[in-house]
N, CA and C atoms as a LAMMPS dump frame, in Angstrom:
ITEM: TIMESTEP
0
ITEM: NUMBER OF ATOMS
564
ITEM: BOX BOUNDS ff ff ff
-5.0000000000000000e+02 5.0000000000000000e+02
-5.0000000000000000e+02 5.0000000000000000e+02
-5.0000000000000000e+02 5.0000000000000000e+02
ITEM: ATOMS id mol type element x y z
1 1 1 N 10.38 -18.413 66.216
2 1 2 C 10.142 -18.805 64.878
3 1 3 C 9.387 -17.763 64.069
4 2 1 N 8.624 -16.587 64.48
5 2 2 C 7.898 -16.002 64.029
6 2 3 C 8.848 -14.991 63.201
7 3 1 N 9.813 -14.377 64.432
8 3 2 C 10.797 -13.724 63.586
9 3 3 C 11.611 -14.49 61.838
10 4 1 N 12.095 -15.56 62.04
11 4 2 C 11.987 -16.192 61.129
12 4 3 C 11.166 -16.048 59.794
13 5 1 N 9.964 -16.591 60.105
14 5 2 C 9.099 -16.624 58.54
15 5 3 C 8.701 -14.496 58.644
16 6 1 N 8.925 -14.024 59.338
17 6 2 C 8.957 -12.499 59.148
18 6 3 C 9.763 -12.193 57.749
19 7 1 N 11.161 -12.382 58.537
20 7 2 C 12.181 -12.695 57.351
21 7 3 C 11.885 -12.96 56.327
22 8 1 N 11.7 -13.942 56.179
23 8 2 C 11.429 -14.66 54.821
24 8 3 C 10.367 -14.502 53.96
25 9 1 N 9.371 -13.936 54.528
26 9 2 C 8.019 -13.103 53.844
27 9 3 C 8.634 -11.717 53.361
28 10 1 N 9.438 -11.315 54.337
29 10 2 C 10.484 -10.115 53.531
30 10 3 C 11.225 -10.364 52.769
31 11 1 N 12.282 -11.251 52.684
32 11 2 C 13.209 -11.251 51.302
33 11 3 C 12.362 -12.05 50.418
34 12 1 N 11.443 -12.684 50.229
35 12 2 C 10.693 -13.105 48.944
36 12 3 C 9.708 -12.404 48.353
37 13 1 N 9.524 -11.137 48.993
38 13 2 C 9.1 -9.907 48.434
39 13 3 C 10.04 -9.348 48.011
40 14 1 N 10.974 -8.83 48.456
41 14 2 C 12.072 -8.553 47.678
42 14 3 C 12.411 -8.534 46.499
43 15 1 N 12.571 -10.302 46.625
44 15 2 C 12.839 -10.799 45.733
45 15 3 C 11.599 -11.027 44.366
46 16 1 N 10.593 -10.591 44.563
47 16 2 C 9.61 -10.751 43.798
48 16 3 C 9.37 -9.445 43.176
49 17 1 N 9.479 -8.185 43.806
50 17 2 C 9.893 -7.259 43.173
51 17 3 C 10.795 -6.713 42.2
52 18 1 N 11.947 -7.348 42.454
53 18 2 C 13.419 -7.22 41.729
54 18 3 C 12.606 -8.338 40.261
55 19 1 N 12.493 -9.156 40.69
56 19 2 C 11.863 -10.053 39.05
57 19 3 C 10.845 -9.564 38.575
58 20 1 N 9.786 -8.901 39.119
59 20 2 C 8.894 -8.059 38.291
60 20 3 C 9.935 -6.825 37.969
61 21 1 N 10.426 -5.836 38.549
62 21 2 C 11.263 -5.009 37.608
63 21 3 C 11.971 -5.317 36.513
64 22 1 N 12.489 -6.452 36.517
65 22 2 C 13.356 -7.364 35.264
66 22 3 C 12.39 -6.942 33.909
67 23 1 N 11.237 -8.088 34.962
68 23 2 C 9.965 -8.432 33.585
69 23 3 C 9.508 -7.239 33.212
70 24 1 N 9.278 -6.249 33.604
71 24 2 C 8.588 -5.059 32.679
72 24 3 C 9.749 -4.623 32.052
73 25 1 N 10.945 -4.396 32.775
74 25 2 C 12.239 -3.883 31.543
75 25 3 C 12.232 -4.574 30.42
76 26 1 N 12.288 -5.924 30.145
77 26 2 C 12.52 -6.62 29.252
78 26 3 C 11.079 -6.622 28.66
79 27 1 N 9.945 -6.215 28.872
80 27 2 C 8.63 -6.4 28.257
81 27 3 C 9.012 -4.124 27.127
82 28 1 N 9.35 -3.687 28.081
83 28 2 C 9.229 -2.611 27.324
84 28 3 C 10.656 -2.522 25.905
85 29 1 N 11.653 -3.14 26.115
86 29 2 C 12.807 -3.856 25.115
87 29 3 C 12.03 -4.287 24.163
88 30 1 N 11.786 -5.132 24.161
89 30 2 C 10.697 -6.09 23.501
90 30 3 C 9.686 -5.047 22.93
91 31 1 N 8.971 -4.436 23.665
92 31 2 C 8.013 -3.819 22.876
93 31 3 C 8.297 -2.658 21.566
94 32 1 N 9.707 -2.04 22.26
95 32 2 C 10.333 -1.065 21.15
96 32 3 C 10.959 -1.307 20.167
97 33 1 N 11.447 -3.025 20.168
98 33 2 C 11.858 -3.731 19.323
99 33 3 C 10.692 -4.124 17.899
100 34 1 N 9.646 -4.677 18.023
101 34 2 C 8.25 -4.63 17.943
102 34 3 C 7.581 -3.698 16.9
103 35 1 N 7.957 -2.252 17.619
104 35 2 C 7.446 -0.972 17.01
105 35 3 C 8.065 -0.841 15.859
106 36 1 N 9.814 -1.572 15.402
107 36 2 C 10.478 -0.888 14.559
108 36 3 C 11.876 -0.221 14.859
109 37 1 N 12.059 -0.041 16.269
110 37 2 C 13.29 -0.047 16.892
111 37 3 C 14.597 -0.746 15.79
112 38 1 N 15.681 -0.244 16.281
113 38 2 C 16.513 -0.725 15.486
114 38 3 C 17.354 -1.96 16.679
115 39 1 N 18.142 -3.116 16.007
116 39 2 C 18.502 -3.987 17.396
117 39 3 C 18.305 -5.184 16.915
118 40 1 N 19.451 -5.892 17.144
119 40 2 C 19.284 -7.275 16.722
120 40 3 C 18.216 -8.3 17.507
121 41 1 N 17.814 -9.423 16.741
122 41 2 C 17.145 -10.034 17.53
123 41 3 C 16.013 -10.442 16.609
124 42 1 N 15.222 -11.421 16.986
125 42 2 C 13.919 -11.829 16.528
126 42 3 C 12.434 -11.154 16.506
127 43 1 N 13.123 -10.377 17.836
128 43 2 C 12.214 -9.685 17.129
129 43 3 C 11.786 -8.607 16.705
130 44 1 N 12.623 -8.341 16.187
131 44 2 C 12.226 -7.209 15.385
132 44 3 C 11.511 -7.164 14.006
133 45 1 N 9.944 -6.719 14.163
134 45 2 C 9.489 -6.88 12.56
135 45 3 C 10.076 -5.96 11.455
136 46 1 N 9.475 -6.393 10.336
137 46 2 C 9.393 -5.777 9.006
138 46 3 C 7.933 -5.114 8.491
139 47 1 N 7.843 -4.367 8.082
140 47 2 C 6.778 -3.814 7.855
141 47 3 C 5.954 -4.031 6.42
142 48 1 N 5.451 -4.837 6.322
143 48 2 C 5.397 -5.362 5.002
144 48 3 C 3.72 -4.86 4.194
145 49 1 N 3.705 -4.084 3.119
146 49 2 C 2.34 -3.79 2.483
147 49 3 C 1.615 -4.46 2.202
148 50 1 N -0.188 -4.101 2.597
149 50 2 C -0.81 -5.329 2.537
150 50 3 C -0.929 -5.592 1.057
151 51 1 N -0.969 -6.825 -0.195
152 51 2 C -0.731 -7.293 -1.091
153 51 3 C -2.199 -6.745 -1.992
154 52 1 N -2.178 -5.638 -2.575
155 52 2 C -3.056 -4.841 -3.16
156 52 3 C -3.256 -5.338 -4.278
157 53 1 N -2.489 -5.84 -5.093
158 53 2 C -2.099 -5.973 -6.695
159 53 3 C -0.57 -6.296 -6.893
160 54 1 N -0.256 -6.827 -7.827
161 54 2 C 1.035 -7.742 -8.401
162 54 3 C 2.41 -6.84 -6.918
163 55 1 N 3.452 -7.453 -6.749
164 55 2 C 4.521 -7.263 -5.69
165 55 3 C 5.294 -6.634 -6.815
166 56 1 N 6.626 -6.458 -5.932
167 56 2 C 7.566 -5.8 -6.532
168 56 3 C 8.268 -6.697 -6.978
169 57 1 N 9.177 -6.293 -8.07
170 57 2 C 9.886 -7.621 -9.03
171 57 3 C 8.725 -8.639 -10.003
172 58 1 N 7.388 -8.562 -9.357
173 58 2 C 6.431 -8.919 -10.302
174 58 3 C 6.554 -8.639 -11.906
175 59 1 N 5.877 -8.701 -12.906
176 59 2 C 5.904 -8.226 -14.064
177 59 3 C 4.382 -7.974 -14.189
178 60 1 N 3.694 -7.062 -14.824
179 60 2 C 2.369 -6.636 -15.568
180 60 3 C 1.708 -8.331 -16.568
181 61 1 N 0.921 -8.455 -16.6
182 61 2 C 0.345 -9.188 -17.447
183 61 3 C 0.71 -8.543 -18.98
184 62 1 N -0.079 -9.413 -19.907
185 62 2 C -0.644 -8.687 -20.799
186 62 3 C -1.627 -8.457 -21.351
187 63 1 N -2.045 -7.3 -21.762
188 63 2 C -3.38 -6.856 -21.252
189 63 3 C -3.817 -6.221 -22.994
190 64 1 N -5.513 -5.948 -23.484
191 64 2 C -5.569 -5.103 -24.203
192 64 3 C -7.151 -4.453 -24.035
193 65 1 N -7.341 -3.161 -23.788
194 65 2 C -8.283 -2.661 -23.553
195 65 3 C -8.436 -1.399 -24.112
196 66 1 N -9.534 -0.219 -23.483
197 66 2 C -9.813 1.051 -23.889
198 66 3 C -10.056 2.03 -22.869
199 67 1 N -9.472 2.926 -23.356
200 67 2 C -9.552 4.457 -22.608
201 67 3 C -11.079 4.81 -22.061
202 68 1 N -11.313 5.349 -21.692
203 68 2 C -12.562 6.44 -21.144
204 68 3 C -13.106 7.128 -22.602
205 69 1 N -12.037 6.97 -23.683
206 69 2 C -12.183 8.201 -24.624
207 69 3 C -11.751 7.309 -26.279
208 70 1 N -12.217 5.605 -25.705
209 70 2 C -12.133 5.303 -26.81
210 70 3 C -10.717 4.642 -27.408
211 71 1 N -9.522 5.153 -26.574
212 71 2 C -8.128 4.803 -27.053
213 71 3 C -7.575 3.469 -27.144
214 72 1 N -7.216 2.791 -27.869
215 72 2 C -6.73 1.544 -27.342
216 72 3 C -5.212 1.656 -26.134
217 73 1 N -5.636 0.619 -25.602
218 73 2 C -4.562 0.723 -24.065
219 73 3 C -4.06 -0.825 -24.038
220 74 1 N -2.97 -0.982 -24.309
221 74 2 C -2.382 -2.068 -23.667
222 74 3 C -1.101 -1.904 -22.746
223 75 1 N -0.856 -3.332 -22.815
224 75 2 C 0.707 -3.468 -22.158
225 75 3 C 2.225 -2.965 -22.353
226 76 1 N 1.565 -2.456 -23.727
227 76 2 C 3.103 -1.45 -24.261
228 76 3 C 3.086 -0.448 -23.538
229 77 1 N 2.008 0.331 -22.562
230 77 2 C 1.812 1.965 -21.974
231 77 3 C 2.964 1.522 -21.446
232 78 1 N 3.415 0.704 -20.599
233 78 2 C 4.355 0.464 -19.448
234 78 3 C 6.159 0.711 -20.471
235 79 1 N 5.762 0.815 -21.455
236 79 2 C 7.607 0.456 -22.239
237 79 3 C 8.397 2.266 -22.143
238 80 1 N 7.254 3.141 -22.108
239 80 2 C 7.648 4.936 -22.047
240 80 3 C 8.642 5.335 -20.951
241 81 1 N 8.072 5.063 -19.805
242 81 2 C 8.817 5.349 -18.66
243 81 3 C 7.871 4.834 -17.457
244 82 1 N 8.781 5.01 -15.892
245 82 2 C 8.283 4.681 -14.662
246 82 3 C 6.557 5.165 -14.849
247 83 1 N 5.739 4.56 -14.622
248 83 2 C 4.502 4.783 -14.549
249 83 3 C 3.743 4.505 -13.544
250 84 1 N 3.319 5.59 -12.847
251 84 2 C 2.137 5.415 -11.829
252 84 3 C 0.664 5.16 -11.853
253 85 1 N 0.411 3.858 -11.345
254 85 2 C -0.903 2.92 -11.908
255 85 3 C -1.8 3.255 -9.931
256 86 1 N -3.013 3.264 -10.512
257 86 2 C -4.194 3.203 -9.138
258 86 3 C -4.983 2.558 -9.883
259 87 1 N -5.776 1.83 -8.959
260 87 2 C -7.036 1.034 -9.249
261 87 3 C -8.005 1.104 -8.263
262 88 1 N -9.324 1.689 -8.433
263 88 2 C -10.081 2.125 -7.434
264 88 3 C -11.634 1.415 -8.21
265 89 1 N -12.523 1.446 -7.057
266 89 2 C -13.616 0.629 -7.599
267 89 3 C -14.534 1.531 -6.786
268 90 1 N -15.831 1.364 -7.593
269 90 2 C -17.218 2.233 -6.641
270 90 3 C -17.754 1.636 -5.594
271 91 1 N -18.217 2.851 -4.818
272 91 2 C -19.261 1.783 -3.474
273 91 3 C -17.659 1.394 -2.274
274 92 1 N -16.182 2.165 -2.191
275 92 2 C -14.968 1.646 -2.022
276 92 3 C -15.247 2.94 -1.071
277 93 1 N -15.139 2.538 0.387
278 93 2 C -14.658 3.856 1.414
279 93 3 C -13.469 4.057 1.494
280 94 1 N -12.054 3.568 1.375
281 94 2 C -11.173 3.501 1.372
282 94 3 C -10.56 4.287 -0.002
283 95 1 N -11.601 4.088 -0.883
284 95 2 C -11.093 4.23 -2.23
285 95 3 C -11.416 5.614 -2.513
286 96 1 N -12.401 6.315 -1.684
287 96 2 C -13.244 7.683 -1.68
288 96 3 C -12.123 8.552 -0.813
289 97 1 N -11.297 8.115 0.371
290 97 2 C -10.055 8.233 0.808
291 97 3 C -9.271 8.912 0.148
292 98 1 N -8.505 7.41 -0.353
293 98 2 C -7.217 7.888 -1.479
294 98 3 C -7.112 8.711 -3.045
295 99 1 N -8.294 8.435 -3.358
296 99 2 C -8.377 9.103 -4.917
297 99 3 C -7.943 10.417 -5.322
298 100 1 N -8.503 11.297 -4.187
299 100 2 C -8.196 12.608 -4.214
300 100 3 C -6.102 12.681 -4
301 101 1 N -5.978 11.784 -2.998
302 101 2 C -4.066 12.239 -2.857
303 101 3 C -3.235 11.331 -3.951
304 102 1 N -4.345 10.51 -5.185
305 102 2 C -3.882 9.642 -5.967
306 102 3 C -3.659 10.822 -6.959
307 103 1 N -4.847 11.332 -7.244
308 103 2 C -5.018 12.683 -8.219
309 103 3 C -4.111 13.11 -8.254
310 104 1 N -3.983 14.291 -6.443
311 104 2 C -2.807 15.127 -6.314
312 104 3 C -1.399 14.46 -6.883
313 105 1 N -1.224 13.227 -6.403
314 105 2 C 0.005 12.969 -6.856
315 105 3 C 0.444 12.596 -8.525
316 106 1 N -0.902 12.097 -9.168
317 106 2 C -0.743 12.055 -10.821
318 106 3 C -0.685 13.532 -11.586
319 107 1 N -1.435 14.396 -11.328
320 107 2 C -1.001 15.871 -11.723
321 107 3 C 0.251 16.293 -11.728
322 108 1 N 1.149 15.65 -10.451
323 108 2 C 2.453 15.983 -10.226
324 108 3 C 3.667 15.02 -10.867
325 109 1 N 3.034 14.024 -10.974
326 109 2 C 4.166 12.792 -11.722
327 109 3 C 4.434 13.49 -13.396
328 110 1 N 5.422 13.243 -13.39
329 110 2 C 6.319 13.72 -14.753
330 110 3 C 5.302 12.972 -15.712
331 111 1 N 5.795 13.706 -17.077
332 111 2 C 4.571 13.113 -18.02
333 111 3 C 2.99 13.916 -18.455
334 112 1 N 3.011 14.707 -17.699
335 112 2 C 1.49 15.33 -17.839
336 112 3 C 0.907 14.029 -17.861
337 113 1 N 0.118 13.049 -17.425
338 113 2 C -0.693 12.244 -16.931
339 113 3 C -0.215 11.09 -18.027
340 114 1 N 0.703 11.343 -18.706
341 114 2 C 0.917 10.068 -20.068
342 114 3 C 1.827 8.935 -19.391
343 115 1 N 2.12 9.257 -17.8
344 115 2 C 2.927 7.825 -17.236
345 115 3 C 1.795 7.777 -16.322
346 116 1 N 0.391 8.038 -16.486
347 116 2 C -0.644 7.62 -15.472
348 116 3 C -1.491 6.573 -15.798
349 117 1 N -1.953 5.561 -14.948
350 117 2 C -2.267 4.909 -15.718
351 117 3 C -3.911 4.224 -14.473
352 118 1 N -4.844 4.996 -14.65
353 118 2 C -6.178 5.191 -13.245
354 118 3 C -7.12 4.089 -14.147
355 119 1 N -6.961 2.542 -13.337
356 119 2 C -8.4 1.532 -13.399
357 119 3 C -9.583 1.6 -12.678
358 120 1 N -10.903 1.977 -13.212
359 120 2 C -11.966 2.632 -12.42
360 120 3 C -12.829 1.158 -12.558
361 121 1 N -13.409 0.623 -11.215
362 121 2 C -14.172 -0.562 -11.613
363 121 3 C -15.283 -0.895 -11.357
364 122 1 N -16.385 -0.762 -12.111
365 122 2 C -17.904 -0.671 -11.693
366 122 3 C -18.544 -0.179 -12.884
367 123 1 N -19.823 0.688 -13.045
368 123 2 C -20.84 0.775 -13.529
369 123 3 C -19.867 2.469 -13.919
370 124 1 N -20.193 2.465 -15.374
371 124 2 C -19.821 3.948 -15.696
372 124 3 C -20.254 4.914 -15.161
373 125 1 N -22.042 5.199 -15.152
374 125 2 C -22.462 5.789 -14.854
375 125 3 C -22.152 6.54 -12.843
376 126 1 N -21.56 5.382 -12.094
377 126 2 C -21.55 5.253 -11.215
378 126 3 C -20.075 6.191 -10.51
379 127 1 N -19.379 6.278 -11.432
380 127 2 C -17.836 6.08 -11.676
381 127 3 C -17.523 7.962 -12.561
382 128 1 N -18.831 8.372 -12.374
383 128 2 C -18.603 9.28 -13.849
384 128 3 C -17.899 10.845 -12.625
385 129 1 N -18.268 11.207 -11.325
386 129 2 C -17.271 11.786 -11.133
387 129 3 C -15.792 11.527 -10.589
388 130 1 N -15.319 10.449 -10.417
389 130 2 C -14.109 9.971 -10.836
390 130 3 C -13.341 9.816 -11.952
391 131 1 N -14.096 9.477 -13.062
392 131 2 C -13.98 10.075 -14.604
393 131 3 C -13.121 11.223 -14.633
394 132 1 N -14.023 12.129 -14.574
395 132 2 C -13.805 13.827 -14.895
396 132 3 C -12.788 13.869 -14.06
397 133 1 N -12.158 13.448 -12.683
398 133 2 C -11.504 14.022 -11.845
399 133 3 C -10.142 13.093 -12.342
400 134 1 N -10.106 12.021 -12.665
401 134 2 C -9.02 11.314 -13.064
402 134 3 C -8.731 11.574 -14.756
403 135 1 N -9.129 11.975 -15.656
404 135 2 C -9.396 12.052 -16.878
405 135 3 C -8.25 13.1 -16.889
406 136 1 N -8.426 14.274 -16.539
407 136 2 C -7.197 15.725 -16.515
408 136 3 C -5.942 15.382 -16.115
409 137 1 N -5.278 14.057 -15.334
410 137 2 C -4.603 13.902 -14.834
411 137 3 C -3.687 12.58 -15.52
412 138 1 N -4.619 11.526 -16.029
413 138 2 C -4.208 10.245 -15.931
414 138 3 C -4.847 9.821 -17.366
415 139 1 N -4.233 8.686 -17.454
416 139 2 C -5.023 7.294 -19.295
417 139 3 C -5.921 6.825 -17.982
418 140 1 N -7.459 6.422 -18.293
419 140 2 C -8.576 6.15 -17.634
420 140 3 C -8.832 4.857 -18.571
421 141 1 N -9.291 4.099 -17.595
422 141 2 C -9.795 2.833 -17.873
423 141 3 C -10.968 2.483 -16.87
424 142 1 N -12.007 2.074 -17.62
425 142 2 C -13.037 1.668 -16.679
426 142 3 C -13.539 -0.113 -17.564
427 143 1 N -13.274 -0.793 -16.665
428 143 2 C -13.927 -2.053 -16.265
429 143 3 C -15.107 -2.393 -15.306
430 144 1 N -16.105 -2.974 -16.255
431 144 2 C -17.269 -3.483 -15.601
432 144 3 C -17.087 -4.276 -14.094
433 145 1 N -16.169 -5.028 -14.209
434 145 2 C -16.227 -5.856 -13.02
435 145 3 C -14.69 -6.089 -12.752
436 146 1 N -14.439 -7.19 -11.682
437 146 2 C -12.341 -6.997 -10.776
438 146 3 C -12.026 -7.986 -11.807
439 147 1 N -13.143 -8.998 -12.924
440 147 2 C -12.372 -9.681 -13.797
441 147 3 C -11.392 -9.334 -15.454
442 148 1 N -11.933 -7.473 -15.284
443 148 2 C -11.167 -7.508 -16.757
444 148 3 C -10.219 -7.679 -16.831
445 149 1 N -9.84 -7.447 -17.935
446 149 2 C -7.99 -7.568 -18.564
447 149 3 C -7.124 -6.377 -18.012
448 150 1 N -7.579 -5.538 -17.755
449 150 2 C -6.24 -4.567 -16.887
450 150 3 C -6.366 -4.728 -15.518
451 151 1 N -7.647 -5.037 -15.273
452 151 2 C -7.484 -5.747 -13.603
453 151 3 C -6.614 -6.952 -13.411
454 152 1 N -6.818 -7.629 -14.081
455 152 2 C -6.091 -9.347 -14.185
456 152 3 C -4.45 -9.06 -14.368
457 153 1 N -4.643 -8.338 -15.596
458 153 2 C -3.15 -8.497 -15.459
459 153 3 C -2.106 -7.217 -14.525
460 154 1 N -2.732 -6.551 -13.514
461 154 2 C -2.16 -5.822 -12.873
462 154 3 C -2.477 -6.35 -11.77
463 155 1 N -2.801 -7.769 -11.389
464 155 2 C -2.939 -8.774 -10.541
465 155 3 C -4.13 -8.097 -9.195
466 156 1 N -4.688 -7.367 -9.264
467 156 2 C -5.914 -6.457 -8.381
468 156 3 C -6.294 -7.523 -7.595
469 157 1 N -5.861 -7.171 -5.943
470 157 2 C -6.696 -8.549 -5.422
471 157 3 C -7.378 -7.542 -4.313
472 158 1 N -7.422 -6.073 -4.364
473 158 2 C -8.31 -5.297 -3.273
474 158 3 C -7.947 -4.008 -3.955
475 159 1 N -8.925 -3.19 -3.065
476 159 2 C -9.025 -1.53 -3.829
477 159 3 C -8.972 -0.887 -2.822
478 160 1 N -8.201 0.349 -2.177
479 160 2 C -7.886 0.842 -3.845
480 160 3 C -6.289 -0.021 -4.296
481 161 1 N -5.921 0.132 -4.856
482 161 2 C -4.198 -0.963 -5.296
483 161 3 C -3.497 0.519 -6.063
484 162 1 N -2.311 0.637 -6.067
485 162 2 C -1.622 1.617 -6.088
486 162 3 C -0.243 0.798 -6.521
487 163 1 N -0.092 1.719 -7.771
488 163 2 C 1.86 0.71 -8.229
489 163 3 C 2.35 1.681 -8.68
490 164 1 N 4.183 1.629 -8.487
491 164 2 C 5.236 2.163 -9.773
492 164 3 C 5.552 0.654 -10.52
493 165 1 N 5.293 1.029 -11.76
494 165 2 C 5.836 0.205 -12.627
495 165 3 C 7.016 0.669 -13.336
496 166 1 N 8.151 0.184 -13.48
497 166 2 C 8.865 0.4 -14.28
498 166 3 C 9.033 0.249 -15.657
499 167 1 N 9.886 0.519 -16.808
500 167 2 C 9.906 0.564 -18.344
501 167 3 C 10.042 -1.085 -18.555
502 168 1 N 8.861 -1.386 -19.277
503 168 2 C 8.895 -2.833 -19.283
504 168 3 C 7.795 -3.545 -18.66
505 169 1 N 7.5 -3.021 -17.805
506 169 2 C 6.489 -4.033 -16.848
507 169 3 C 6.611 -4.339 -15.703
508 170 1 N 7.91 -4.232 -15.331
509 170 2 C 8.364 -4.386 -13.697
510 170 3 C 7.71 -3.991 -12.414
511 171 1 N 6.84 -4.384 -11.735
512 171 2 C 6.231 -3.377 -10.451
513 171 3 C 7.676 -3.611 -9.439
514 172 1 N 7.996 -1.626 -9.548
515 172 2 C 8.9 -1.367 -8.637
516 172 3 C 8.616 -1.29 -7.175
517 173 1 N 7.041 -0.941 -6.843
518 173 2 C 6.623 -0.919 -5.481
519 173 3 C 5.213 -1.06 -5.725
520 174 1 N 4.184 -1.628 -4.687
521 174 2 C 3.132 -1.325 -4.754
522 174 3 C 2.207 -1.452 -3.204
523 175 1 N 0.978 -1.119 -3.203
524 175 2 C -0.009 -1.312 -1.99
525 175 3 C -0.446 -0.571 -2.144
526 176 1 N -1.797 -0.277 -1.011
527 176 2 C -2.968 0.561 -0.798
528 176 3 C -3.07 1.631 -0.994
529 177 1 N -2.089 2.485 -0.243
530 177 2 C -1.641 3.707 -0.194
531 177 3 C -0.335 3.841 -0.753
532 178 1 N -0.181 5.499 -0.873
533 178 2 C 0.917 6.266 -1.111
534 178 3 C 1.777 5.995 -0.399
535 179 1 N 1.889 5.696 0.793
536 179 2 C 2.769 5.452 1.614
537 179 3 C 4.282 3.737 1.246
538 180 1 N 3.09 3.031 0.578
539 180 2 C 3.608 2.1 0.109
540 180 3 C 4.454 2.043 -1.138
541 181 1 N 4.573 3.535 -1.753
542 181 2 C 4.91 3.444 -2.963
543 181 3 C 6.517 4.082 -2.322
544 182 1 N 6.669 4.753 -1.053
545 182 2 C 8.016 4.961 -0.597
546 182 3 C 7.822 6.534 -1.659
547 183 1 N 6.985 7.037 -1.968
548 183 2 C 6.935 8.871 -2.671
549 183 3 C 6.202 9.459 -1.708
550 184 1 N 6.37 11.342 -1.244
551 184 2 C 6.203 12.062 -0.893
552 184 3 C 5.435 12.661 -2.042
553 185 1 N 4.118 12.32 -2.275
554 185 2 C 3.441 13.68 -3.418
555 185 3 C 4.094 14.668 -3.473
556 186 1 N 4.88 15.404 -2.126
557 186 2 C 5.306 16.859 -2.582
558 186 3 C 6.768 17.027 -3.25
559 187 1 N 7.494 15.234 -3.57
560 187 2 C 9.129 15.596 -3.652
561 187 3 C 8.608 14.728 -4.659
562 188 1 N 7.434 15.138 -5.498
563 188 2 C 7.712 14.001 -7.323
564 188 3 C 7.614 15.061 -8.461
């Protein structure tokens, strides 16, 4: 009998091996599926931007405020052409991040900075070298607090928030980063 359960302690190892090989094949399937893999199935995610300010197909509020320099600014800026909007706030690590590749990329957007459109939110004084650095590039707006009127109606629910708007009001893309806007700073 010993020979026996010998046996059988052998093929249910075997056999326990062969089903753990299964399970990690199908765990690493699964996992590349997961990452973004291409492949039918459930599961495969979508990669979706975290919700910075108004979505795409959204529309702009309407809004009426002032420049850095005094200008009146409303909801008509958006009727010229595609316009690239950031909204950054002080005391923002994230926002100390992006500003600089927000810059780079508003210097480069068509328009000389007249389809730019940079919401600064906090204490002026606080805000004043972001000013100067967004001012050469972009229409500047600074709001005291996340309740003004170009915050509100560009729906700001975190900073920094980053949009293309289209002619009209349309947000064609938006989120945190550049990355979300689907542009290469170096191919605009």
């Amino acid at each position: 009998m010993s020979i026996f359960a010998v046996s059988f302690a052998g093929l249910v190892g075997v056999l326990n091996l062969l089903l753990t090989a299964g399970v990690i094949r199908r765990l690493r399937a699964y996992d590349g599926l997961r990452a973004g893999g291409s492949g039918p199935g459930p599961w495969r995610t979508v990669h979706k931007p975290p919700r910075a300010m108004r979505a795409a197909g959204e529309r702009v509020g309407t809004f009426r405020g002032h420049t850095v320099r005094g200008e009146p600014v409303g909801d008509e800026f958006f009727a010229g052409g595609t316009t690239l909007v950031g909204a950054f706030t002080a005391g923002c690590q994230a926002c100390e991040e992006r500003l600089p590749e927000f810059a780079e990329l508003a210097a480069a957007f068509p328009g000389d900075g007249a389809r730019v459109l940079a919401l600064l939110v906090g204490d002026a004084g606080d805000l004043a070298d972001k000013i100067r650095l967004l001012e050469k590039v972009a229409t500047v707006v600074v709001e005291p607090d996340r309740s003004g009127p170009v915050g509100e109606a560009l729906g700001v629910r975190a900073y920094p928030a980053l949009a293309l708007v289209d002619p009209g009001g349309v947000v064609n893309a938006s989120g945190s980063g550049l990355e979300h806007l689907f542009l290469d700073p170096a191919e605009v």
